[in-house]
TIDOTOR-498496 format. One record per residue (C-alpha): residue number from 1; residue in one letter; chain; y, x, z. Coordinates in Angstrom, 1 decimal. Layout:
<pts>
<pt nr="NUM" rest="a" kette="A" north="Y" east="X" up="Z"/>
...
</pts>
This chain:
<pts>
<pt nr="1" rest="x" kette="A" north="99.7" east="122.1" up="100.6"/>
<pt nr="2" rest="x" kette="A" north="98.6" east="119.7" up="98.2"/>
<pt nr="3" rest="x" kette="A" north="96.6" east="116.1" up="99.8"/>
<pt nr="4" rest="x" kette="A" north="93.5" east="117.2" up="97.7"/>
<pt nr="5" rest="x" kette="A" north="93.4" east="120.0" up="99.7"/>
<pt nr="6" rest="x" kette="A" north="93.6" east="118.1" up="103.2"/>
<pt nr="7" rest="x" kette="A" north="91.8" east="114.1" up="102.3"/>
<pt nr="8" rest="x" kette="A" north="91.6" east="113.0" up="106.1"/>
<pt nr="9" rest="x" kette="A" north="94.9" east="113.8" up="106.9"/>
<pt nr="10" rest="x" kette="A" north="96.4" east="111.8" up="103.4"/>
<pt nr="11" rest="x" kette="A" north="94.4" east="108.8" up="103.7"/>
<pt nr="12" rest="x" kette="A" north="95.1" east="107.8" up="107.7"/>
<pt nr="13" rest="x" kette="A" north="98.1" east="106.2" up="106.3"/>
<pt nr="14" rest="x" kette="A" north="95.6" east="104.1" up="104.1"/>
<pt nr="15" rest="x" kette="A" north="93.5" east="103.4" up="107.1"/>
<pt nr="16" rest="x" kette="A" north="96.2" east="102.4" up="109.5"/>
<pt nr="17" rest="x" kette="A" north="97.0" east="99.2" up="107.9"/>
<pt nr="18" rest="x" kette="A" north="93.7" east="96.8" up="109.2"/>
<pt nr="19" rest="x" kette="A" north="92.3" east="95.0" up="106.4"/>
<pt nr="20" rest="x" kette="A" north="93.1" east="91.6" up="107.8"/>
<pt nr="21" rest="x" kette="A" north="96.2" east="92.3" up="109.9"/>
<pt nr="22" rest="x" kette="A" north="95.7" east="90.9" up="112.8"/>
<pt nr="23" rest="x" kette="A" north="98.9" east="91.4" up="114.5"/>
<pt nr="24" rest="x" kette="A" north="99.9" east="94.4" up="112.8"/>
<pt nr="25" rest="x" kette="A" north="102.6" east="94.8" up="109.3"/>
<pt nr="26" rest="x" kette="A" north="102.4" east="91.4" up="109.1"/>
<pt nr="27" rest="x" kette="A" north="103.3" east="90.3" up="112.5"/>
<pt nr="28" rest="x" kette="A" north="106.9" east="92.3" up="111.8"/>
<pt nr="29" rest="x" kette="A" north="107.4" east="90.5" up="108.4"/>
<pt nr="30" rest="x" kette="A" north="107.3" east="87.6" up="109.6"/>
<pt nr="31" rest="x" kette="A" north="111.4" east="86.1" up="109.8"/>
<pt nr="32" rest="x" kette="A" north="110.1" east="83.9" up="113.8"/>
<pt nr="33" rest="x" kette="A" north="109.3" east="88.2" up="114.7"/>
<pt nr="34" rest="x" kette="A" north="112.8" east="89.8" up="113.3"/>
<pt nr="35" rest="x" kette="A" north="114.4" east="89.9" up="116.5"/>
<pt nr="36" rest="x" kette="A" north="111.4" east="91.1" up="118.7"/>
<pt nr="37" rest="x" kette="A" north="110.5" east="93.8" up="115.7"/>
<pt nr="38" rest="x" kette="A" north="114.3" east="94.7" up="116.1"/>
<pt nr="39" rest="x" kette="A" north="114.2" east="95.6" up="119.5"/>
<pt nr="40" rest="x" kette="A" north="110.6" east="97.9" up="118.8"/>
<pt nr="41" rest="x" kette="A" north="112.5" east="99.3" up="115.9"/>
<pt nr="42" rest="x" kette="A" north="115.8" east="100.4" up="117.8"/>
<pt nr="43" rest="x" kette="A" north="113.3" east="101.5" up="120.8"/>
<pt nr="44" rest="x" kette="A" north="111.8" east="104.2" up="118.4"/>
<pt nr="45" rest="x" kette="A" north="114.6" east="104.9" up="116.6"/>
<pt nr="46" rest="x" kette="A" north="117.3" east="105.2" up="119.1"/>
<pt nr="47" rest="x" kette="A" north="119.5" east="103.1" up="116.4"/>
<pt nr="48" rest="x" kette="A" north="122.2" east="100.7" up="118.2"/>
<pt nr="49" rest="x" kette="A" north="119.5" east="96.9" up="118.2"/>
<pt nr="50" rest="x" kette="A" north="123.2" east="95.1" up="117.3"/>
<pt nr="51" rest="x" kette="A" north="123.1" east="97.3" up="114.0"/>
<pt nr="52" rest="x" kette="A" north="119.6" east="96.6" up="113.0"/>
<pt nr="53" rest="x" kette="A" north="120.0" east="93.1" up="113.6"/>
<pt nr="54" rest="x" kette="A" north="122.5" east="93.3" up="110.7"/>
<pt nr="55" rest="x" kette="A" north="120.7" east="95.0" up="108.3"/>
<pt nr="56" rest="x" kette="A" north="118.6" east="94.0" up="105.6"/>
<pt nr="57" rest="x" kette="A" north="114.9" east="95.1" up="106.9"/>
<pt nr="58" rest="x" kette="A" north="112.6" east="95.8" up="104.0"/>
<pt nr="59" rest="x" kette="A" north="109.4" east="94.0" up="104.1"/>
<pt nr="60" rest="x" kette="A" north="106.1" east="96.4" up="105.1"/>
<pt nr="61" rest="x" kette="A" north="103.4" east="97.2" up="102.0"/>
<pt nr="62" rest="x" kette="A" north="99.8" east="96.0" up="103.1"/>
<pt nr="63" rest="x" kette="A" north="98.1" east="97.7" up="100.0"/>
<pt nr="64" rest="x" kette="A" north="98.2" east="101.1" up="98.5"/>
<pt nr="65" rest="x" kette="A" north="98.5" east="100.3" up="94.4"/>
<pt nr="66" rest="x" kette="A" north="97.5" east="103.6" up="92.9"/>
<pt nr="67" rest="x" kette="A" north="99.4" east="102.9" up="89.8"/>
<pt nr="68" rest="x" kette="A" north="102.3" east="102.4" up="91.5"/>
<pt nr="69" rest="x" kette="A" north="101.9" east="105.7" up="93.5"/>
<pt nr="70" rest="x" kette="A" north="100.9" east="107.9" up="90.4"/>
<pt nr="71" rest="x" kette="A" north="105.1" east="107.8" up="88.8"/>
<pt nr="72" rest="x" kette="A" north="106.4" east="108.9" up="92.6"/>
<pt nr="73" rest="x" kette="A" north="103.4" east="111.5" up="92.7"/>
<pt nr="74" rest="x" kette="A" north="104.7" east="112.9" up="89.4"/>
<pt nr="75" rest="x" kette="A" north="108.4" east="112.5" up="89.8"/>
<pt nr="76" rest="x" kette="A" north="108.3" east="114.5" up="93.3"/>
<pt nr="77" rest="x" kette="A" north="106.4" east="118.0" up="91.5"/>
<pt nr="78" rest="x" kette="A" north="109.2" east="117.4" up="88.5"/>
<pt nr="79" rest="x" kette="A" north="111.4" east="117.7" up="91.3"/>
<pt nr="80" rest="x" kette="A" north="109.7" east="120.6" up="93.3"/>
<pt nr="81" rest="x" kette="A" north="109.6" east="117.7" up="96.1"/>
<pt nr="82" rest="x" kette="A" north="105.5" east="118.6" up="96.0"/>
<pt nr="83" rest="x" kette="A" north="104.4" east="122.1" up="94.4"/>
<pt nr="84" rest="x" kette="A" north="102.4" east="120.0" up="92.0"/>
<pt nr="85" rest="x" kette="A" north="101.5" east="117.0" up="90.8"/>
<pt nr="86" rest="x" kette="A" north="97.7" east="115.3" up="91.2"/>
<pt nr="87" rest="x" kette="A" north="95.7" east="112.2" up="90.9"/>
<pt nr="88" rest="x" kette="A" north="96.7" east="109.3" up="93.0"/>
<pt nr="89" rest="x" kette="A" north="92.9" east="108.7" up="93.2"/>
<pt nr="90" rest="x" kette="A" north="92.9" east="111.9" up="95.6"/>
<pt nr="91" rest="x" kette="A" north="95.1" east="110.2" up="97.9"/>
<pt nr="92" rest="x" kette="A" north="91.8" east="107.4" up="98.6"/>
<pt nr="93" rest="x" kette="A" north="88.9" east="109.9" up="98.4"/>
</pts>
């Protein structure tokens, strides 16, 4: 199914990330946070906490940038990843 086809479902990732942040994606960027955001991390993911304390954790986005979406969009139908491609608008509306 295409996320035109089902708009509540494809923006609650939009919506999940509070405006401000108050204690949210922010709260596990922050370096003073690593180690407690380690321990929620291996928690969920049933990874060994020694081995994500060794890793290199990504930092979370805050924003969706459409334009930045639309290339991904595309290059997943090219791939047959998606059955086909659509506006990264439709992914806000």
């Amino acid at each position: 199914m295409s996320a035109p086809s089902r708009p509540r479902r494809a923006t609650r990732p939009r919506r999940a990330v509070p405006e401000r942040d108050p204690g949210g994606v922010g709260w596990a960027d922050k370096n003073k946070n690593r180690r407690a955001s380690s321990v929620i991390l291996a928690k969920y993911s049933k990874v060994d906490p020694a081995l994500i304390r060794r890793t290199t954790r990504v930092h979370f986005a805050t924003r969706l940038r459409l334009s930045m979406a639309q290339p991904w969009i595309d290059a997943f139908a090219e791939f047959g990843v998606i059955p086909q491609s659509f506006s990264a608008l439709d992914l806000v509306k």
